[in-house]
N, C-alpha and C positions, 0 to 999 in steps of 0.2 A: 934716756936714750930716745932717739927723735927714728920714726920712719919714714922714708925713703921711698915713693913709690917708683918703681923705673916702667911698668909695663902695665896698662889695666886691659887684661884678658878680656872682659866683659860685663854682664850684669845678669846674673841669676833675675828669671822672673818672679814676681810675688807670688803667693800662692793663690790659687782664687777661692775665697770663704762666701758660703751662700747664705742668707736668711731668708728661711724657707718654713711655710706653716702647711704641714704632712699631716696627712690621714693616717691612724694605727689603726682604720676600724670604723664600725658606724655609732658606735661611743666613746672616742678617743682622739682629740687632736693632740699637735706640738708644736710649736715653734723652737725650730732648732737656729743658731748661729753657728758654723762652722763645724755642723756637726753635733752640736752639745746643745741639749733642752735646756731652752730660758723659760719657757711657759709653757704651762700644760691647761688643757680646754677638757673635759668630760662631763658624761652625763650624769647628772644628779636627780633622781626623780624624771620629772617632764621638762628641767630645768637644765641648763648648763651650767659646772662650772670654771674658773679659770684660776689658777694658779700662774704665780711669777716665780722660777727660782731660778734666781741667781744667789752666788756665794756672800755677797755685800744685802741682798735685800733677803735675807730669809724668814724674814717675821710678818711679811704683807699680807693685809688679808683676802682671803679668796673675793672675788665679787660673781654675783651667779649672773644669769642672760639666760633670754625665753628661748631658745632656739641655736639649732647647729649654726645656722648660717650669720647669726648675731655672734657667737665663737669665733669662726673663722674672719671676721670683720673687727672682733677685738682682737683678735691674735693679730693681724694682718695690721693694726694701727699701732701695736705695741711694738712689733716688727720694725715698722718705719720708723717709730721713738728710736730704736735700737742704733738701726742701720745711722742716723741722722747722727747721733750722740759720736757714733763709732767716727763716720767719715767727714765731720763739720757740713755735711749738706744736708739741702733740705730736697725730702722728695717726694 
């Protein structure tokens, strides 16, 4: 059975998903995608560290960084990996 368009009403917009690296505190980043934690940043000692979770990479190992703002700079470059993979750009 073949469909027949007679009328196209319109077009639903997309939704809009952010990739966004949030502060939970002043020992606790995230990097969320639409909402949902792909990487998480805290403090370890004097040290930071960074977690990846996603449901395909669950076994990655932490890597640590001397400082919040080396966090927020890996979060924010893992981010762009993200953003990039998702929409074929580069930015």
């Amino acid at each position: 059975m073949s469909i027949n368009v007679i009328y196209t009403v319109g077009e639903l917009p997309a939704t809009v998903n952010y990739v966004q690296v949030v502060s939970l505190g002043a020992d606790r980043l995230e990097l969320r995608a639409a909402g949902q934690m792909i990487a998480e940043a805290y403090r370890c000692g004097d040290d930071w560290a960074i977690d990846i979770k996603t449901p395909t990479a669950r076994n990655l190992p932490r890597f640590i960084l001397d400082d919040r703002r080396e966090a927020i700079d890996a979060l924010h470059q893992i981010g762009a990996l993200y953003f990039d993979m998702r929409t074929g750009a580069l930015s």
